[in-house]
N, C-alpha and C positions, 0 to 999 in steps of 0.2 A: 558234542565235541568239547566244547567251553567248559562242562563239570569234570571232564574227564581231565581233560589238562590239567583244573585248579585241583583233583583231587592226587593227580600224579604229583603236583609240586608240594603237597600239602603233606606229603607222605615222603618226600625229599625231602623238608624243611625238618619235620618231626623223627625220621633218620639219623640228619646234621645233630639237632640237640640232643636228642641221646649218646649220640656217639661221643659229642663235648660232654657232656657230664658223664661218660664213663671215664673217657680219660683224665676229668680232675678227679673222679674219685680213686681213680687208679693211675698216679704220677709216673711211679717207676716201671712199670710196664708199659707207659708210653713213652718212658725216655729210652728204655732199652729199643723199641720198634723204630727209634725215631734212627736212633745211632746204628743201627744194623740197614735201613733204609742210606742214611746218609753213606754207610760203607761200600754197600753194593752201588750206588749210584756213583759217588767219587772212581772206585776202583774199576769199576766195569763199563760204565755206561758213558758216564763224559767223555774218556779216554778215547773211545771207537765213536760213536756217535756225531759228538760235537762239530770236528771238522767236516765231516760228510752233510751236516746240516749246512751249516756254514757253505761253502762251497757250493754244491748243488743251488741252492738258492741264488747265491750270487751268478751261477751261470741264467738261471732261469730269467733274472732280472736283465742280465745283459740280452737277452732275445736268442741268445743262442740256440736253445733247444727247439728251435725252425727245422733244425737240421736231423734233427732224431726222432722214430717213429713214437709216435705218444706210448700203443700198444707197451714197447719195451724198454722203456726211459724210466717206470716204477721199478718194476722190477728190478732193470741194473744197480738202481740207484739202495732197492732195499738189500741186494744181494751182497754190494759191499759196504750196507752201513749195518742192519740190522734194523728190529722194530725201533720204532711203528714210521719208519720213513716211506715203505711204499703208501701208508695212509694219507701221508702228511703231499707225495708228490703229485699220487692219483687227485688228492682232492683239488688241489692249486690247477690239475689242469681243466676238472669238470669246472671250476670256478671261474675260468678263464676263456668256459665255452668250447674249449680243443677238444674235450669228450663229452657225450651226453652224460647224462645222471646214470642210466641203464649199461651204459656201456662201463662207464666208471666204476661199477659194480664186480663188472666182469672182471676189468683189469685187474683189481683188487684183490679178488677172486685168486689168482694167482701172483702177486704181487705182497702180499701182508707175508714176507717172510723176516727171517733174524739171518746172519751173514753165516760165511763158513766158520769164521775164527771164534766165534762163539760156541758154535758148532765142534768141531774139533779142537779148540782149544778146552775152552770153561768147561764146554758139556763130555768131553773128554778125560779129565782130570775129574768128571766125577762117578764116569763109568769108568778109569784107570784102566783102558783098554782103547790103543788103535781104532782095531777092527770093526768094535763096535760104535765107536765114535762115526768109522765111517758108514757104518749101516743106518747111525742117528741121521745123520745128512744126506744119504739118497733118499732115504724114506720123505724125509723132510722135504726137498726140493721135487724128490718122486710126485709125491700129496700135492704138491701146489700146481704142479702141470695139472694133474688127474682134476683136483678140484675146479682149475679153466675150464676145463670139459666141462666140468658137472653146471658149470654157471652160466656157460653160454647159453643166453635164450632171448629172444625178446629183441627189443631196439641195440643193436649192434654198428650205429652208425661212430664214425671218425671224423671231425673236420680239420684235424693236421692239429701245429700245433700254432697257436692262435699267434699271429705280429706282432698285437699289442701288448703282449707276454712281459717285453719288456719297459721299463720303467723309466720316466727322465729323470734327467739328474747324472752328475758324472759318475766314472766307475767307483772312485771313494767316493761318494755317498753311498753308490749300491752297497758296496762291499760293506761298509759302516752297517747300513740295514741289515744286511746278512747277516751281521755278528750279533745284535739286538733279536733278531728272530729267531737263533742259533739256540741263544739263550735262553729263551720265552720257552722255545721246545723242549728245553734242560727241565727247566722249573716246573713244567706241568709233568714229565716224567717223574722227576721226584716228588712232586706231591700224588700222585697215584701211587707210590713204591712206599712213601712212607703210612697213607692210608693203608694198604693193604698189611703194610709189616705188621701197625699199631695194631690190628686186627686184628690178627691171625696169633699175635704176642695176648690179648684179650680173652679170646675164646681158649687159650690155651691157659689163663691166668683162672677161665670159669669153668674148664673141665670139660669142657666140652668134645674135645679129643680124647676123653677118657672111654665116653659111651662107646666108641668104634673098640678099640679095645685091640685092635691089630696094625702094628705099627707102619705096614707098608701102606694099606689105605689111607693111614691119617698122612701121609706122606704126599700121599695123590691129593687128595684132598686139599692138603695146603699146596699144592702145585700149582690147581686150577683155582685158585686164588692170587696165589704169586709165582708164577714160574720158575724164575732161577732159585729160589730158598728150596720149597718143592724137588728139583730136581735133583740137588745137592743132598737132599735128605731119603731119599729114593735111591740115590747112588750110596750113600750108607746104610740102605739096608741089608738084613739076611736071607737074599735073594738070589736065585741063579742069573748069570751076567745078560744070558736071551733077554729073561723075562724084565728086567735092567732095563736095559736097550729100549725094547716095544713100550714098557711105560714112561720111561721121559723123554720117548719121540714123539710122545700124544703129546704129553703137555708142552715138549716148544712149540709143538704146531699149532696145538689151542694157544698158546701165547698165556693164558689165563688171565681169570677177570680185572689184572691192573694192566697186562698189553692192551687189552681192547677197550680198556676203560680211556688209557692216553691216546690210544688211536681212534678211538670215536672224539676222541677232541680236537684233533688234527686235524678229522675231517670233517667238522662240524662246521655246516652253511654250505653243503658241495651237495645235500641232497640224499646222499651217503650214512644213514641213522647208524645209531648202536643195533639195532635190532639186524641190518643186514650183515654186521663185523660178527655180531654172535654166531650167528647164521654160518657166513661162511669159517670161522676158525671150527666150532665144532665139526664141519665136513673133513677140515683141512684136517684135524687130531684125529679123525678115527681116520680118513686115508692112509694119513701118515703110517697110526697105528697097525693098521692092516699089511703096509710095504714090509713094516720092520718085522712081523712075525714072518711073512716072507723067505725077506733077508738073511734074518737071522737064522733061519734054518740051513743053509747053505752057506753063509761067512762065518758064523761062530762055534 
């Protein structure tokens, strides 16, 4: 178990250095990933995100959430902020002992979703279609219910949601804490947003998107890597509006590999690995995917 560890870390560490010496051998391609990172984070993500971090926290600290079923406190909470908050709220309450490990799984299970106004806003404006905006969000919320299903198994126990939830200290300190951990959760999203940008700006600087040779794949492709860049480039494809639809309902539900990269760090110490977030988001994108061919045959 011991080699396997040191040779996972050993294979992290030798990752990290290549990855810093591609970027000093290639500046400007990491200053372009860095500023396209930094845009999509400013303009989309602090804006919606931030307060909902904020706040939720600060209730959690006050002991309030006694009052609300554990089961559907991620959920609400990811359904009006967006990723990776149901990670971030699932994990604080396995952490806290309100859920088991196995149950916290579940929850998640349905719970790792992005909000509607992303949904039909952002991801709307890049299918430039209503209808199919709203086929992207049933499918999407459809998937997350269906994917519960698919994850319920095993230890399914509840022990409410734990008293000592909340923190001493007056409500300005809490709330002070809240805006400190608000922030910490800003920060680590943008550094997965600017990893994956600097990336995906890289592989495209070595040609690598050349081999696929067909632009909607390398689209997908950079989707499940980075979601919203992904999508937006999908949505400018030469494509019919259905088949539009069905594939950037996969990738908001996969989230791609920089959502479950910040949400396994959210929920990192609750028990809750990266390997179970991979897990379920790929269920969740091909559910999704599945509503939305569906859907689409009948709304579009």
């Amino acid at each position: 178990m011991n080699m396997s560890v040191n040779k996972k870390n050993k294979l992290i560490v030798f990752a990290a250095v290549l990855f810093t010496v591609t970027m000093v051998c290639f500046p400007q391609v990491t200053e372009v990933g860095s500023k396209s990172a930094i845009i999509i984070w400013a303009n989309s993500i602090v804006p919606v995100l931030l307060p909902f971090f904020i706040f939720s926290d600060f209730i959690k600290r006050t002991g309030n959430l006694e009052k609300l079923p554990p089961r559907v406190y991620p959920f609400l909470v990811a359904f009006l902020s967006g990723y990776p908050m149901g990670a971030k709220v699932t994990s604080d309450l396995v952490t806290e002992r309100s859920l088991s490990a196995e149950t916290g799984r579940h929850v998640l299970s349905y719970s790792l979703v992005t909000g509607p106004a992303f949904i039909m806003g952002t991801v709307g404006g890049f299918l430039g279609n209503t209808e199919a905006a709203a086929v992207a969000a049933f499918a999407h919320y459809g998937g997350a219910l269906m994917n519960g299903m698919l994850w319920k198994q095993g230890d399914d126990r509840i022990n409410g949601i734990s008293k000592h939830a909340a923190r001493k200290g007056s409500l300005l300190d809490g709330f002070s804490g809240s805006i400190l951990a608000g922030f910490k959760a800003m920060a680590i999203i943008l550094a997965y947003l600017m990893f994956f940008m600097i990336g995906i700006n890289l592989m495209e600087e070595a040609g690598l998107f050349l081999l696929i040779g067909n632009e909607t794949a390398v689209s997908v492709l950079k989707g499940m890597l980075e979601m919203t860049a992904g999508s937006s480039m999908v949505g400018a494809c030469n494509i019919s509006l259905p088949l539009k639809t069905v594939l950037i309902s996969f990738l908001v539900s996969f989230g791609g590999l920089s959502v479950i990269g910040h949400s396994a760090s959210m929920a990192g110490g609750s028990g809750i690995g990266i390997a179970d977030i991979i897990k379920i988001k790929i269920t969740h994108g091909l559910l999704a995917g599945i509503l939305a061919v569906i859907l689409s045959w009948f709304m579009l």
